[in-house]
C-alpha positions as CSV (number, residue, x, y, z in Angstrom):
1,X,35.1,10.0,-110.2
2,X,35.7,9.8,-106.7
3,X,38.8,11.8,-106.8
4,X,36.9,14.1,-108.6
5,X,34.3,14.6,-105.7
6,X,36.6,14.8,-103.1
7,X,38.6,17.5,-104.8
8,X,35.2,19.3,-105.4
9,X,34.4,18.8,-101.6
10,X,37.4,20.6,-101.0
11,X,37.2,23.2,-102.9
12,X,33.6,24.2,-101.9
13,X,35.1,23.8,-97.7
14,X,37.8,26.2,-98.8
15,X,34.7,28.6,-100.5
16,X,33.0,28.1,-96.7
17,X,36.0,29.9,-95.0
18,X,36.8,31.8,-97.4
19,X,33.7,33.5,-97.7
20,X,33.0,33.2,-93.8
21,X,34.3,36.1,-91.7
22,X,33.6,33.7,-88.4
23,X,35.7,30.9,-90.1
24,X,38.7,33.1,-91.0
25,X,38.7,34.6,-87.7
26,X,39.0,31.3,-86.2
27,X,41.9,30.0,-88.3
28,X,43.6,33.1,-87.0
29,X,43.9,32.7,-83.3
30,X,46.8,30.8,-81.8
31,X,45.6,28.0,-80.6
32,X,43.2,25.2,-80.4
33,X,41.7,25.9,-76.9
34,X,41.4,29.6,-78.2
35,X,39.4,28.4,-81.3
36,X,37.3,26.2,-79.3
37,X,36.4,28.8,-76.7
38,X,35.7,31.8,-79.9
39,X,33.7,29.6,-81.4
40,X,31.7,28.7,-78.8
41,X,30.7,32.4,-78.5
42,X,30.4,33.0,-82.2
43,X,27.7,30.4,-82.1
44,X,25.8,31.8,-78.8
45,X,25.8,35.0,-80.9
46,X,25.1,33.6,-84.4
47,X,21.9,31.5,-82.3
48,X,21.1,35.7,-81.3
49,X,20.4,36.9,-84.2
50,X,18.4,33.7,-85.9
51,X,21.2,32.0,-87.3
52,X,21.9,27.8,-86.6
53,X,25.7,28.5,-85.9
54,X,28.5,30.2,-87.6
55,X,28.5,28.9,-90.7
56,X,25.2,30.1,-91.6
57,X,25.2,33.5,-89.9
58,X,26.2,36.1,-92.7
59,X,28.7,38.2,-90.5
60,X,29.6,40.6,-93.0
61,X,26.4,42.2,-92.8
62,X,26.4,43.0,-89.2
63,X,26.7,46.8,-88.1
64,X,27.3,49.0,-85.2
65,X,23.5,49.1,-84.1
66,X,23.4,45.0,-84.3
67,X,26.5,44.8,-82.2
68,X,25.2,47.5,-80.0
69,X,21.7,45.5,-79.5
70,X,24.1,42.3,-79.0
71,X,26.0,44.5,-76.4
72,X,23.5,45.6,-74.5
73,X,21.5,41.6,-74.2
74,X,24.8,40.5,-72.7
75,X,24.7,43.3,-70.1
76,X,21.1,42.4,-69.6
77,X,21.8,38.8,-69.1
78,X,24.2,39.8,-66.1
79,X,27.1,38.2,-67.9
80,X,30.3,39.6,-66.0
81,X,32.1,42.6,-68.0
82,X,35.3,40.3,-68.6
83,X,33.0,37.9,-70.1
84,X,31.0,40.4,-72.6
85,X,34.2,41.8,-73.4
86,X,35.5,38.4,-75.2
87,X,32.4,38.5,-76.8
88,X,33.1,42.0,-78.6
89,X,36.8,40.8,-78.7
90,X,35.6,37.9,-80.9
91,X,32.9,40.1,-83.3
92,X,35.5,43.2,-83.7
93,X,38.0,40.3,-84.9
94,X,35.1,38.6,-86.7
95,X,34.6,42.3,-88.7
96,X,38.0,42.7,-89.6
97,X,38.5,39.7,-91.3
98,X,35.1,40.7,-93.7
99,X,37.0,44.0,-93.9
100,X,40.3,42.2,-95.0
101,X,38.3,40.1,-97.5
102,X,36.6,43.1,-99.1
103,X,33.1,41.6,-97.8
104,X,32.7,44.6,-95.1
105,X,33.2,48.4,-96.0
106,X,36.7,50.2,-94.3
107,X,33.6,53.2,-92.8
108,X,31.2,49.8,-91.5
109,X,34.4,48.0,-89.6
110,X,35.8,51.3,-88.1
111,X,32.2,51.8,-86.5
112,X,31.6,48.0,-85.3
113,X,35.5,48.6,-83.8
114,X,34.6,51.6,-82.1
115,X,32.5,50.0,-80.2
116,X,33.0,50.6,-76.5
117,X,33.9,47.6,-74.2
118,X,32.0,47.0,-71.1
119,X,33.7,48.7,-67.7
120,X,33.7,46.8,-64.3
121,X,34.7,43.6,-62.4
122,X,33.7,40.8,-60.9
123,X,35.6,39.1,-57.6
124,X,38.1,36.8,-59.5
125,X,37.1,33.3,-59.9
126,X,38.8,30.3,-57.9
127,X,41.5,29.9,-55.2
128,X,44.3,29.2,-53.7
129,X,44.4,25.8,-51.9
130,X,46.3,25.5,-48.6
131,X,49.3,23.5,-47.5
132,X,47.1,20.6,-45.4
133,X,45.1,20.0,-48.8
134,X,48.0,19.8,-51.2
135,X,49.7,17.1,-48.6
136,X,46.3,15.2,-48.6
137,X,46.4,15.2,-52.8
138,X,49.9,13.8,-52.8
139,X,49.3,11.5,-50.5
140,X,46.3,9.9,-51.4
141,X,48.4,9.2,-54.6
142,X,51.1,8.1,-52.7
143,X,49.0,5.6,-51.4
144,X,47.9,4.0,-54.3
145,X,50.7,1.7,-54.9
146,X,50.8,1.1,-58.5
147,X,51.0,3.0,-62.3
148,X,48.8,5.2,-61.9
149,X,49.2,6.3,-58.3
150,X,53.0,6.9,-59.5
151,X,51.3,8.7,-62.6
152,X,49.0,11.0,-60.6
153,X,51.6,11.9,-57.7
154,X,54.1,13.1,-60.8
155,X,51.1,15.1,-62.1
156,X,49.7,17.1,-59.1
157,X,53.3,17.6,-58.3
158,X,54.1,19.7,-61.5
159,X,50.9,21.2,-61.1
160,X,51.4,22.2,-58.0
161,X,55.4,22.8,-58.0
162,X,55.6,24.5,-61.2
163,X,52.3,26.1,-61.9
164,X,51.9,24.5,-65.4
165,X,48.4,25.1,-67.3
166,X,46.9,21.8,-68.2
167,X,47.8,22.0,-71.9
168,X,51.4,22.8,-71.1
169,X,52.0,19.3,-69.1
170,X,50.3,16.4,-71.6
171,X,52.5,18.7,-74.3
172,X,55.7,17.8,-72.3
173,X,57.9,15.6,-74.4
174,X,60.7,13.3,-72.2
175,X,63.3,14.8,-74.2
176,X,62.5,18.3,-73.2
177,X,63.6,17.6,-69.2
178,X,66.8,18.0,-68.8
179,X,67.7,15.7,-65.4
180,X,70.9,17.4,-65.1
181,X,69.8,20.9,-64.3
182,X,66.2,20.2,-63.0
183,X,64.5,21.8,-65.9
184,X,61.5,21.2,-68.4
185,X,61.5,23.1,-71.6
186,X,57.9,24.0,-72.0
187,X,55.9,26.0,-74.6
188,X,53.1,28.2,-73.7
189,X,50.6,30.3,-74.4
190,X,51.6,32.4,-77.9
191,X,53.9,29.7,-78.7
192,X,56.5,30.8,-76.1
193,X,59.3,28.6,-75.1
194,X,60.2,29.0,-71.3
195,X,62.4,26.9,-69.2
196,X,60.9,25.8,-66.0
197,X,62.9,25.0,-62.7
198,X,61.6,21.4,-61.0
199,X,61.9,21.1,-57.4
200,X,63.8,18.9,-56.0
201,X,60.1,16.4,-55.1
202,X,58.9,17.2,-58.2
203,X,61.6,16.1,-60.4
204,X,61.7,12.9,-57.8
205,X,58.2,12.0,-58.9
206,X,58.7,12.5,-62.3
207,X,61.9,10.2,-62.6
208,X,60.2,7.5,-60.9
209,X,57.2,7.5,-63.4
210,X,59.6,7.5,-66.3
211,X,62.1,5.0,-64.8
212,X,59.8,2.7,-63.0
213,X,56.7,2.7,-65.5
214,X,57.3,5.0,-69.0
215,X,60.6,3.3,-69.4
216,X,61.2,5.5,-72.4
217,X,63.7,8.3,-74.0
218,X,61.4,10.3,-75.7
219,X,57.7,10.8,-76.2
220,X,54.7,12.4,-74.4
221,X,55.8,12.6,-70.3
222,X,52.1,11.6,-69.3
223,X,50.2,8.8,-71.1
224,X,46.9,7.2,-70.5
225,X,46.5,3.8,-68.3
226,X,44.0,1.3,-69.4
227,X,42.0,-1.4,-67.2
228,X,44.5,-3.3,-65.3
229,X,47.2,-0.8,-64.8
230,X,48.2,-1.0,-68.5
231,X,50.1,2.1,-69.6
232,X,49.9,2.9,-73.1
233,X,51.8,5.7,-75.4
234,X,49.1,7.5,-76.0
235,X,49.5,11.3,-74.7
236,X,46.8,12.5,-71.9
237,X,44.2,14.8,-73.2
238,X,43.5,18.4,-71.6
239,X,40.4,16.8,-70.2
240,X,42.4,14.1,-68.3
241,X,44.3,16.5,-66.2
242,X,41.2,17.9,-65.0
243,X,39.4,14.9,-64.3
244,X,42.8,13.2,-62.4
245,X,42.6,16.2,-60.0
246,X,38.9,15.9,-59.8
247,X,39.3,12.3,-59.0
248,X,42.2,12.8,-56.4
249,X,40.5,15.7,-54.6
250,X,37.5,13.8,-54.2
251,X,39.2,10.8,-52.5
252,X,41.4,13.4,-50.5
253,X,38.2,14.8,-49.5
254,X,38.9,18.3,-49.7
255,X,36.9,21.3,-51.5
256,X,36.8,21.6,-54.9
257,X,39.3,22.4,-56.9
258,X,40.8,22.8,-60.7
259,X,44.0,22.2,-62.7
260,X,43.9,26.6,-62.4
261,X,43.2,26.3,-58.9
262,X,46.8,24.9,-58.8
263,X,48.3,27.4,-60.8
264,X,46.9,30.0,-58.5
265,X,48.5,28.1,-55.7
266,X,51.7,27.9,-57.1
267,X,51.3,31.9,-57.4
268,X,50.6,32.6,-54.6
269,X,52.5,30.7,-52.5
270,X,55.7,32.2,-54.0
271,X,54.1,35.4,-53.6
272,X,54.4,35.0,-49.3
273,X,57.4,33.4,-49.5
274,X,58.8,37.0,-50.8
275,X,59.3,36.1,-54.2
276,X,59.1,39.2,-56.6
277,X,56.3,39.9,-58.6
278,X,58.6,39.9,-62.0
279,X,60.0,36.8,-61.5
280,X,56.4,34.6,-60.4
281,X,55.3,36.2,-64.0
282,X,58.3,34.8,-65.9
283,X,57.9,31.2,-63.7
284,X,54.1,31.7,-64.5
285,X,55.0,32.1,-68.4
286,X,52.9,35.7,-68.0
287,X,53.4,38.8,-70.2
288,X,51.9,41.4,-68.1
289,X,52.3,41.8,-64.1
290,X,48.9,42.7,-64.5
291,X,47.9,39.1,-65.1
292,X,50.0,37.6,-62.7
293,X,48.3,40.3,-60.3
294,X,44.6,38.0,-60.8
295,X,46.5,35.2,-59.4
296,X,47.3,36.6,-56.4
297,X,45.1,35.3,-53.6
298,X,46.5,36.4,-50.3
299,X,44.2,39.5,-50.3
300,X,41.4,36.8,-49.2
301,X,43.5,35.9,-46.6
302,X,44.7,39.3,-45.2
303,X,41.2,40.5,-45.3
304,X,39.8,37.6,-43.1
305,X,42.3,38.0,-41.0
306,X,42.0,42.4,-40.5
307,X,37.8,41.4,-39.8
308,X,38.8,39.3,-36.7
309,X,40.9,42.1,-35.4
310,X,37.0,44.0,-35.4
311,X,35.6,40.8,-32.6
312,X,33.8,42.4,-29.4
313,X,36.2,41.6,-26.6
């Protein structure tokens, strides 16, 4: 009997998605963070239009005039263009997959997807962090003789060194670095396998932590540490990176920052040092120049520096 209800429970969770534009959008995208973030928005849009969430929003009855109503309450809420944009991204994917499933007319999608998106820009978002407060993150891990320290100094290293998202160092397996020629294989964003070069301090850091404290051949790189210093095998979350480097920049004392921030740093900081703009997109794991362009953060600089040139003598 019970097997019986489970395989009905099944069944009517696979009639959900199946019969849920939102749901099969979803199961589409590439990967979890993606998911998480669309759904997010499905749900601020399915809460729009008097729905609960996603599930109980029938999606295949939306039109152009509801998406253009939806449109134009984003614009009004002074959401940034980039931002409405995902938004239309995320219902023009939702209407294809009700077109796909027969639940959405070929004439109803080819309106909703001509739909225009919104035009404009907004300043980009975070920075670039200096030498001085990089020094002061590594050292106040330096400091901290023990696991974690050794842990933490590893982390901000590769963060820094390398320009890794988040989700691409707790993914790092011990059996992708190869100690011999200073490289990590790492897959990114799309699924995309890249190799990426360690400097020399880096790859210090990281052989320390796996010869001092992970003591192990394979398995995550980066694992939690319980009360007491006790490290476990259990692979760091997302949300760990970015609370380590909140932790650390608090006790370095220095302005906010995030595990992007970083990235941006890395970026930039090859950028005035002369570096090419095609190879700081490979090392970034970028398709477009145009997205390695966003990280670029010496325009802030250059800028402050042409206003002082304007000082009454």
């Amino acid at each position: 009997m019970r097997d019986q209800l489970t395989t009905t429970n099944h069944i009517t969770r696979q009639d959900k998605v199946r019969n849920n534009p939102a749901m099969l959008y979803l199961l589409r995208l590439d990967s979890e963070r993606s998911r998480k973030s669309m759904k997010s928005l499905l749900k601020k849009i399915a809460n729009m239009v008097g729905h609960i969430d996603i599930v109980q929003c029938p999606w295949q009855e939306l039109r152009r005039t509801h998406i253009l109503a939806i449109k134009e309450q984003l614009v009004l809420s002074g959401l940034a263009p980039a931002t409405i944009n995902t938004y239309l991204c995320a219902l023009r994917g939702t209407a294809k997959e009700a077109w796909i499933a027969g639940l959405m007319s070929s004439d109803d999608y080819m309106k909703i997807k001509d739909v225009k998106s919104v035009r404009g820009s907004r300043l980009g978002k975070g920075r670039a962090l200096n030498k001085e407060e990089v020094v002061s993150l590594l050292r106040v891990c330096q400091q901290q003789r023990n696991n974690k320290g050794m842990r933490d100094l590893a982390i901000i290293s590769l963060l820094y060194g390398c320009g890794l998202r988040r989700a691409e160092v707790v993914s790092i397996e011990i059996q992708n670095i190869n100690w011999h020629e200073q490289t990590i294989k790492i897959t990114g964003k799309g699924n995309v396998e890249r190799l990426t070069y360690l400097p020399e301090s880096t790859l210090c850091y990281i052989k320390n932590w796996v010869d001092l404290v992970r003591k192990d051949d394979s398995g995550p790189l980066f694992t939690r540490i319980r009360r007491w210093d006790h490290v476990t095998k259990e692979r760091l979350s997302d949300q760990a990176i970015y609370d380590i480097l909140h932790n650390r920049q608090n006790e370095a004392g220095i302005q906010k920052c995030s595990p992007h921030d970083m990235r941006r740093t890395f970026g930039t900081s090859l950028l005035e040092k002369g570096v090419d703009i095609i190879t700081v997109r490979d090392a970034m794991g970028h398709v477009s120049v145009t997205t390695t362009q966003k990280y670029d953060k010496r325009g802030n600089l250059r800028l402050r520096k042409a206003s002082q040139l304007m000082n009454d003598q």
